[in-house]
C-alpha positions in Angstrom: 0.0 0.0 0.0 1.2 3.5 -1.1 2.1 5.5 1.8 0.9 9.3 1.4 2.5 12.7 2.5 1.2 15.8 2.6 3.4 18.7 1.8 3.2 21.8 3.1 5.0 24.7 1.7 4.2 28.4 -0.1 6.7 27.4 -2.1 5.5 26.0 -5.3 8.9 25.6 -6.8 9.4 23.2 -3.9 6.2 21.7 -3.9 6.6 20.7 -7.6 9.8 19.3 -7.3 9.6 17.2 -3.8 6.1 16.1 -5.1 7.8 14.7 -8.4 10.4 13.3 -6.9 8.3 11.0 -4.2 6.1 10.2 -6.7 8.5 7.9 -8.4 9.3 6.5 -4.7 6.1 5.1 -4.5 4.3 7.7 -3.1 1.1 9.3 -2.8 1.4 12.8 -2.3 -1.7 15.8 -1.5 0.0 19.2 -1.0 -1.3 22.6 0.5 0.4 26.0 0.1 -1.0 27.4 2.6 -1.7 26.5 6.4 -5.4 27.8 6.3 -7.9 25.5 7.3 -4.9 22.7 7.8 -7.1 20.9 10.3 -9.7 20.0 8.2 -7.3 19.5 5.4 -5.2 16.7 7.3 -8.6 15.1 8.2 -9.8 15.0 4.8 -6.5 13.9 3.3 -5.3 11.7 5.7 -1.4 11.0 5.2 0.4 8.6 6.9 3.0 11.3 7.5 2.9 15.2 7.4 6.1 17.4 5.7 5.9 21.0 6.4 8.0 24.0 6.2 8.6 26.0 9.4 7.8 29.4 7.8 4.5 29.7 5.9 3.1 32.7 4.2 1.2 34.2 7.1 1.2 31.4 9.9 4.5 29.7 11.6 4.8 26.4 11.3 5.7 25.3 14.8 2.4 26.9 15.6 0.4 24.9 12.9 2.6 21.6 14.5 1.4 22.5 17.9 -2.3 22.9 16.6 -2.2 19.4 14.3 -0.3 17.9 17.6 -3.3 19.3 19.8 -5.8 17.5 17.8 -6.9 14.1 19.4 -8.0 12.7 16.0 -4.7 13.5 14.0 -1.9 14.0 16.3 -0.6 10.6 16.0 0.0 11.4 11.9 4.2 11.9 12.1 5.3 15.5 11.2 8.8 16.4 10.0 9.6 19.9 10.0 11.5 21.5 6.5 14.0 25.1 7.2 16.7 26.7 6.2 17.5 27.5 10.1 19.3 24.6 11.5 19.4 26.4 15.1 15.1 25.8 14.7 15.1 22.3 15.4 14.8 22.8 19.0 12.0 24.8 18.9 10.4 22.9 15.9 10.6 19.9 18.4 9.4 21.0 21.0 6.4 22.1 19.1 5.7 18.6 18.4 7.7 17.8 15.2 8.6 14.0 15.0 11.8 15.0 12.8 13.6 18.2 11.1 15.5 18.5 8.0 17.5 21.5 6.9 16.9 23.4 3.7 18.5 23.1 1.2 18.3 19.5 1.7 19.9 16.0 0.2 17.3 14.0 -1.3 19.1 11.1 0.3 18.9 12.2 3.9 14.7 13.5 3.2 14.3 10.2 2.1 15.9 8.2 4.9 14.0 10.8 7.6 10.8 9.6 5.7 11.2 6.2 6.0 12.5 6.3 10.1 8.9 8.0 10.2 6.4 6.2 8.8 8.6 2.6 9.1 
């Protein structure tokens, strides 16, 4: 069975790219640009795992983690945090993320992060 991520990130460039590139993993991947209404969009997606960047247009993402890690019904969905500030990964963690990786980022160590995630 497919395993499916949802990608989170304004930007597109990005989105295009990472989405692509799991796709020929073997993955199913749903993506959102933005984190409004992320609630509701991780209970109608529902991915087996959650990859978001730390800063959105308009919302931070440690705050969005703490909110999708607040929720009873999706909190259990693993989240690994994407920025281009290595010294976030504290605070990313303590938010709730279940893993960090620092932009710009080898596709090799994304893709073993993904797979110590979601097993």
């Amino acid at each position: 069975m497919q395993k499916h991520i949802l990608i989170i990130d304004d930007n597109k460039d990005l989105l295009t790219m990472l989405t692509a590139m799991l796709k020929t993993r073997g993955y199913q991947v749903s993506v959102s640009e933005t984190a409004e209404a992320i609630l509701d969009r991780v209970k109608e997606v529902k991915p087996d795992l959650i990859m978001m960047d730390m800063l959105l247009s308009g919302a931070d993402g440690r705050d969005v983690c703490r909110l999708i890690k607040g929720d009873e019904a999706i909190a259990a969905i693993p989240l690994l945090m994407l920025s281009a500030y290595p010294q976030a990964v504290d605070d990313c963690l303590a938010a709730g993320a279940d893993g960090f990786v620092e932009k710009p980022f080898d596709m090799k160590v994304l893709l073993s992060k993904l797979s110590s995630l979601h097993g």
